[in-house]
N, C-alpha and C positions, 0 to 999 in steps of 0.2 A: 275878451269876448263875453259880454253878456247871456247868461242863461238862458235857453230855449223853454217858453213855457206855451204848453198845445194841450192844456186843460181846461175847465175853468173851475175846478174846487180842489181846494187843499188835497192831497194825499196822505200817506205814513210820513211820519216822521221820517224815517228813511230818505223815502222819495224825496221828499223838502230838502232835505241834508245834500240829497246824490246831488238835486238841481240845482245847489249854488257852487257847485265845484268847474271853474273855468276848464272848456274843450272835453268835457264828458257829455254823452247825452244815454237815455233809454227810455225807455216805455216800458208800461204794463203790460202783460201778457194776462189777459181779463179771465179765460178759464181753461183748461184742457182735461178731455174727460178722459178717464182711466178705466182700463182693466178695475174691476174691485175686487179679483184675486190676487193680478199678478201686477197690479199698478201699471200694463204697458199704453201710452198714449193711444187714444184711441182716436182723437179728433181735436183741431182746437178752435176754439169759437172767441170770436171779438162778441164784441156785446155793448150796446147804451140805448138807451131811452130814446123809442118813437117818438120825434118831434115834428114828422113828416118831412125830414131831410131825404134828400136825393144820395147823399157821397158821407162817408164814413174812412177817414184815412187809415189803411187796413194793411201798408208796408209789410211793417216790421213783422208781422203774422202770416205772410202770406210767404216772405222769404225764408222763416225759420220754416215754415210748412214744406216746401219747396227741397228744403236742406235735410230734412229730418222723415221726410214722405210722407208724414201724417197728414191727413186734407183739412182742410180751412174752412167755416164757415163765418159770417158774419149774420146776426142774431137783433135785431129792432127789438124792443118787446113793450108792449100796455101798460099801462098802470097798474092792470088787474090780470095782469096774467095770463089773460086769457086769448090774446092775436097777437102775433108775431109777424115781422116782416123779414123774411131771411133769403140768403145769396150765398151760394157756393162762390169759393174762392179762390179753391185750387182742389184739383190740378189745373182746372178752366174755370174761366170767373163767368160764371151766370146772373138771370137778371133776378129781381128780388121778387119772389110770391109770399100772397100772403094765406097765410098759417093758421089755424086756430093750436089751442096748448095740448091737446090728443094726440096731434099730429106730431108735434114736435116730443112729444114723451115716447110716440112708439116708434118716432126714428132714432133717436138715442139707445131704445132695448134692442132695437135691430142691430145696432153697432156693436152692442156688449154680447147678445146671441150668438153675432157671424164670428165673435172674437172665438182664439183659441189659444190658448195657454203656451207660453214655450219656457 
């Protein structure tokens, strides 16, 4: 069985390495953001470049979210930083708004504020 490849640029070395091993497969897990006291997941976010795509395959993120209760977001973002088009994923998949980068900085402190330590 040849290699599943659902990229389109090189990765780590790693990754390269995982991808030529017959009936293995994985993905990237793009970021999850953390406690920055106590490192506990606080969210995790897929993430790639606004190209004014409709659909971003968002599986494997939305099952480990699913499995582990942390919630899901998936994350468009600019050139410049500054709009974002994003979509809750779970626990319900919503549709995609768009953002400027204020927004999205002060829902991120909001996650780390309501967090609490254990």
């Amino acid at each position: 069985m040849p290699p599943r490849y659902s990229y389109y640029q090189k990765g780590s070395p790693f990754n390269e390495w995982h991808r030529r091993i017959d009936g293995l497969a994985a993905v990237d897990v793009d970021l999850m953001e953390v406690c920055s006291k106590c490192f506990r997941p606080l969210l995790l976010i897929e993430h790639a470049f606004d190209k004014g795509q409709t659909y971003k395959n968002c599986t494997a993120v939305m099952k480990l979210s699913r499995m582990s209760g942390v919630e899901a977001i998936l994350i468009l973002y600019s050139q410049d930083m500054k709009q974002f088009r994003v979509r809750k994923l779970t626990p319900t998949l919503g549709n995609f708004k768009k953002i400027k980068d204020k927004v999205l900085i002060r829902y991120l402190q909001i996650l780390h504020n309501k967090h609490k330590c254990i």
